[in-house]
Backbone as CSV, one residue per row, in Angstrom:
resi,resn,N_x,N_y,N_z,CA_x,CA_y,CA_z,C_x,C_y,C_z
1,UNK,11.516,-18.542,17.135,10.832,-18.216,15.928,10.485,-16.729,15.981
2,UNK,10.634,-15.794,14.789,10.418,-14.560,14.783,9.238,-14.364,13.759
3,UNK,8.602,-13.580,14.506,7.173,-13.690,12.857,7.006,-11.814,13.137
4,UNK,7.004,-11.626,12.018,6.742,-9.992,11.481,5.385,-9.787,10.668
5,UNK,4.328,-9.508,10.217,3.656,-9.862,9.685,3.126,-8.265,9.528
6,UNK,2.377,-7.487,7.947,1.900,-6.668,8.353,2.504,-5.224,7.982
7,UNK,3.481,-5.365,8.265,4.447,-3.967,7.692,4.221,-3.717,6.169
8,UNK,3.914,-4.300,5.370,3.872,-3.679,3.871,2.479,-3.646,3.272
9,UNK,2.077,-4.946,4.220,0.439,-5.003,3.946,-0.361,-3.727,4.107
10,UNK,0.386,-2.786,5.136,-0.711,-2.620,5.752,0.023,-0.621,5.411
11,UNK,0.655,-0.445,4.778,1.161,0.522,3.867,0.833,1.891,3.400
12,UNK,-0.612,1.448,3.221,-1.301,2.080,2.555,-2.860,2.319,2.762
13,UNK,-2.973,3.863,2.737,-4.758,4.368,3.114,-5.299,3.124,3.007
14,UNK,-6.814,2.687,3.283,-7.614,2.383,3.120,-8.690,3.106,1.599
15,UNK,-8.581,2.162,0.491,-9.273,3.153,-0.447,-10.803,2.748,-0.427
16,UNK,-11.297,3.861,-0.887,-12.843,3.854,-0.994,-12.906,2.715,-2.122
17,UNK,-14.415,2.054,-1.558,-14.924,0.567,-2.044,-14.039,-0.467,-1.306
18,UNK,-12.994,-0.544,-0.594,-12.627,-1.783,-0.229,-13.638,-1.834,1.331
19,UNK,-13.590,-3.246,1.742,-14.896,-3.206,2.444,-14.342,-3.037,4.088
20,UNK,-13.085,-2.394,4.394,-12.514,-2.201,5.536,-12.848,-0.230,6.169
21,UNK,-13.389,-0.690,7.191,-12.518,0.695,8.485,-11.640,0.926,8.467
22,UNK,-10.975,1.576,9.039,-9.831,1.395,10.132,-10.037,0.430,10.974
23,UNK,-10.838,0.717,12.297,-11.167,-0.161,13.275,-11.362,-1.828,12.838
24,UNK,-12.067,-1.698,11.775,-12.411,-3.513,11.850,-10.930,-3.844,10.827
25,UNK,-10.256,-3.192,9.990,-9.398,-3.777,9.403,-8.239,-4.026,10.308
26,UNK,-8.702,-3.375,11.900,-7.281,-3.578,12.741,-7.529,-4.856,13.513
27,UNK,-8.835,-4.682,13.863,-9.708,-5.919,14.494,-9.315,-7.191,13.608
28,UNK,-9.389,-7.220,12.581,-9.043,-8.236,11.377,-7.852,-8.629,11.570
29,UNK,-7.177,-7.364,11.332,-5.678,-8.127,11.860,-5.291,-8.662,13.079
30,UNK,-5.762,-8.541,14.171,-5.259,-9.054,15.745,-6.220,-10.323,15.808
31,UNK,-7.364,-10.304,15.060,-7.764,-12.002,15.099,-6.999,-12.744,14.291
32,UNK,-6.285,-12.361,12.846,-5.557,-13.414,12.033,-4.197,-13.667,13.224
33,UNK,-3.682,-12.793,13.698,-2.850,-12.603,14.397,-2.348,-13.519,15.038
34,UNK,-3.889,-13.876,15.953,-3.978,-14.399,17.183,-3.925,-15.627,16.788
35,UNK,-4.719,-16.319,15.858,-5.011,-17.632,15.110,-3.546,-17.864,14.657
36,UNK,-2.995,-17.285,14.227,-1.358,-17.446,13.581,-0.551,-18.120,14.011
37,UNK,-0.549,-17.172,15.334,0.393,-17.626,17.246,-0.194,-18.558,17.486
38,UNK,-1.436,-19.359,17.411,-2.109,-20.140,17.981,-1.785,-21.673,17.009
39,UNK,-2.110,-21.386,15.807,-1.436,-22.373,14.767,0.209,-22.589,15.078
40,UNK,1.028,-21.460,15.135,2.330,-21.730,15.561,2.872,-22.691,16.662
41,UNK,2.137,-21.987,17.891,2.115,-22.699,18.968,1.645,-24.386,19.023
42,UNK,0.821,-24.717,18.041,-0.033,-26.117,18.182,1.022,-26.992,17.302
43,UNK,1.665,-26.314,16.106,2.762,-27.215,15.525,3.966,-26.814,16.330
44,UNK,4.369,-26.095,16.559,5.805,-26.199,17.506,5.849,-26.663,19.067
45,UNK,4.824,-26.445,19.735,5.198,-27.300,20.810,4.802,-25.552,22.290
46,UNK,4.874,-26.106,23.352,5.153,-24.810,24.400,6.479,-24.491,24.503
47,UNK,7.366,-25.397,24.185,9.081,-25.332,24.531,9.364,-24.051,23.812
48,UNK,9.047,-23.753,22.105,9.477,-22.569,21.232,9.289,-21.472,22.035
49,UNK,10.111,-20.486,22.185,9.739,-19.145,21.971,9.913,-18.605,20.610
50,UNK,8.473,-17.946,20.770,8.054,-16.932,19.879,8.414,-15.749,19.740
51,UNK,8.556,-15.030,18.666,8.918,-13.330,19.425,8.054,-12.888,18.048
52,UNK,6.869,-11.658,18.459,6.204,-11.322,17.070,6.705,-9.617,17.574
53,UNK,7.050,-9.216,16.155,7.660,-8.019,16.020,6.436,-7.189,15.898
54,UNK,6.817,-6.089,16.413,5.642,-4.852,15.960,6.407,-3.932,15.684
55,UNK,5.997,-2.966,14.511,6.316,-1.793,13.783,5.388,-1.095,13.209
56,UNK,5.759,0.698,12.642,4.839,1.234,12.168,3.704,0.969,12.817
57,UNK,2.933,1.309,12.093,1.254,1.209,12.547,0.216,0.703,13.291
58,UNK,1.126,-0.467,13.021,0.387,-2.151,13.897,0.954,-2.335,14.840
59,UNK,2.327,-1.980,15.446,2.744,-2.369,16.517,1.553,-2.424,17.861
60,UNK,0.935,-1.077,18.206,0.309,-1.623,19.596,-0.472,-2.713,18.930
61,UNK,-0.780,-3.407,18.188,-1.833,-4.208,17.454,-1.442,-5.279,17.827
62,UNK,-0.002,-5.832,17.424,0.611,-6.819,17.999,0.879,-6.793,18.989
63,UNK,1.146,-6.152,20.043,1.408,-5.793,21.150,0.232,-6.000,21.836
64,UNK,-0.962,-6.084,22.042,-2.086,-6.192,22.139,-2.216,-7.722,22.533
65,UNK,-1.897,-8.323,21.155,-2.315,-9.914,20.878,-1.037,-10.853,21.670
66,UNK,-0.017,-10.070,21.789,1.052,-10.798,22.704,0.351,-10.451,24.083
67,UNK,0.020,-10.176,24.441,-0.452,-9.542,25.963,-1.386,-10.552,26.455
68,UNK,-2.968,-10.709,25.180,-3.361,-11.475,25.086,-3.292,-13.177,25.597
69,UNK,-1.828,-13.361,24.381,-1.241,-14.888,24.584,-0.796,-14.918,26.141
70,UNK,-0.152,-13.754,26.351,0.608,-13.879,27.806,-0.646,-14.287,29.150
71,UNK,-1.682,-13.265,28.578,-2.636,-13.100,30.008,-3.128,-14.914,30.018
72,UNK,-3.283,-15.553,28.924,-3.898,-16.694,28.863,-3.131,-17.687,29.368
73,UNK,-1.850,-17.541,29.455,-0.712,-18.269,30.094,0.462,-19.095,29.339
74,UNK,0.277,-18.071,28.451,1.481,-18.474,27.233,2.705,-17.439,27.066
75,UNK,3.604,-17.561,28.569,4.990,-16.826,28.158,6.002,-16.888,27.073
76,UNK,5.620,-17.922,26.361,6.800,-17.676,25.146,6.399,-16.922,23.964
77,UNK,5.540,-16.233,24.386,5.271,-15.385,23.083,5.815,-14.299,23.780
78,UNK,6.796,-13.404,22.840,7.262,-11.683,23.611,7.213,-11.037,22.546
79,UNK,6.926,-9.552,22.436,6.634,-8.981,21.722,8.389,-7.957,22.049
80,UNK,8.642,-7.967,20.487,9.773,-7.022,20.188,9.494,-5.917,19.453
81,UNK,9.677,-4.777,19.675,9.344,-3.123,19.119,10.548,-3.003,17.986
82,UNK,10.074,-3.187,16.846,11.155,-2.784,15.674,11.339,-1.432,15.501
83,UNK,12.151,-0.753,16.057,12.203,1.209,16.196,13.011,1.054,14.468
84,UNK,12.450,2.116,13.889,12.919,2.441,12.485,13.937,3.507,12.973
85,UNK,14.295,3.907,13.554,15.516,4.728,13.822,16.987,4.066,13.031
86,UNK,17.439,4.868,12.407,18.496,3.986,11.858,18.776,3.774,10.513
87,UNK,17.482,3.272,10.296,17.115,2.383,9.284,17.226,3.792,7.737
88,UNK,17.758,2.891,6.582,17.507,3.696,5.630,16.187,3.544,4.531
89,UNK,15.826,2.401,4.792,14.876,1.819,3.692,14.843,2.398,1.878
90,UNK,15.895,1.754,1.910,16.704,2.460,0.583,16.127,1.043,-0.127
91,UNK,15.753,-0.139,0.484,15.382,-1.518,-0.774,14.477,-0.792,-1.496
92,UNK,13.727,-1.725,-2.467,12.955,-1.327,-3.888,11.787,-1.080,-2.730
93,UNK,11.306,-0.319,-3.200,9.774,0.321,-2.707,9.674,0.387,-1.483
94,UNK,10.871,1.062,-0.905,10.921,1.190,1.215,11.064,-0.007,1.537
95,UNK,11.265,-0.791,0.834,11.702,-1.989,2.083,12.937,-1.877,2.154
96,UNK,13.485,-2.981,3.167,14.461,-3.043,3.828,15.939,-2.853,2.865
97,UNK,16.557,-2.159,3.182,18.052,-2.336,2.535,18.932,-2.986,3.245
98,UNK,20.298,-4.312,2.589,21.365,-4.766,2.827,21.374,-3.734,4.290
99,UNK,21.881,-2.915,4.852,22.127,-1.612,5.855,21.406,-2.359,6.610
100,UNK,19.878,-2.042,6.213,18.483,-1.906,7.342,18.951,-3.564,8.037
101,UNK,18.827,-4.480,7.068,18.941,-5.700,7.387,20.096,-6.395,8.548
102,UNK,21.128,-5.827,8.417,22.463,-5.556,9.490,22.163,-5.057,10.666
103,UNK,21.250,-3.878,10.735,20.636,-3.052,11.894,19.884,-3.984,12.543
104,UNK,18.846,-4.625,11.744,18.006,-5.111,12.693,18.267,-6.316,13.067
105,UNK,19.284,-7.291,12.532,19.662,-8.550,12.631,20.442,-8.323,14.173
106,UNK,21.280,-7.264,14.003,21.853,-6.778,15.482,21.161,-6.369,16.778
107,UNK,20.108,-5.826,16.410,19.113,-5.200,17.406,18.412,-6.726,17.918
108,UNK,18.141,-7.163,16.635,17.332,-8.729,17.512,18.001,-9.712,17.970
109,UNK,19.641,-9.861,17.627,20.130,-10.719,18.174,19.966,-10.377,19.417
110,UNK,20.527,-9.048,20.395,20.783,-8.549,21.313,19.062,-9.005,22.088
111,UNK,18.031,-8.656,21.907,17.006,-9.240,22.415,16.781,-10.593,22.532
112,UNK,16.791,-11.269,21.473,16.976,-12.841,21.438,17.899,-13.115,22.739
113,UNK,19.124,-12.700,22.706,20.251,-13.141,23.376,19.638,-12.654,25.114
114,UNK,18.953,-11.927,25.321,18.283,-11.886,26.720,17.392,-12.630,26.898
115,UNK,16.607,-13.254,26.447,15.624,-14.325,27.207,15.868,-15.133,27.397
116,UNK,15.040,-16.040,28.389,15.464,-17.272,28.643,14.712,-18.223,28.104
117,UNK,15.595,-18.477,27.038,15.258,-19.439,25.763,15.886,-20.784,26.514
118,UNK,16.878,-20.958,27.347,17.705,-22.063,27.052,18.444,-22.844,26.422
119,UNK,19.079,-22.296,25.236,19.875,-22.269,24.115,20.957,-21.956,24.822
């Protein structure tokens, strides 16, 4: 299972009147985070591996909360680094383009294809 979460959400300044920091809106995110992986984990089983992507902004964020799962004794969660190198983000409003989508489908197979999933 691959979960990305965060990349578009998270886009954009913080505007005055919304009731976020920085700090607690990051805090916010690595507890939904964590609860996420944790919901995942309780319907799929320990057998799944997980892989939660980090990019842009949030990556150490996720990176963080996989570390987390790991220190607690949950190896099937791994954290994969989505490098925008490459990438054109030519879709409607920076997201992903047909291109981007090829790039990264390749980049994650190649990771997927190293762990030991047992597949």
């Amino acid at each position: 299972m691959v979960v990305n979460l965060g990349t578009n959400d998270f886009s954009t300044a913080i505007n005055p009147g919304e009731p976020w920091t920085p700090e607690s809106l990051a805090a916010a995110y690595r507890s939904a985070y964590t609860d996420f992986l944790q919901k995942l984990r309780t319907r799929y089983g320990a057998g799944t591996t997980i892989v939660a992507v980090g990019t842009g902004q949030y990556a150490d964020h996720v990176q963080q909360v996989v570390k987390a799962r790991n220190d607690a004794g949950d190896s099937g969660v791994r954290y994969w680094f989505l490098d925008g190198s490459g990438l054109d983000f030519l879709g409607c409003s920076w997201h992903y383009s047909a291109h981007d989508d090829r790039v990264i489908s390749d980049r994650l197979t190649s990771f997927i294809a190293g762990l030991p999933t047992g597949w």
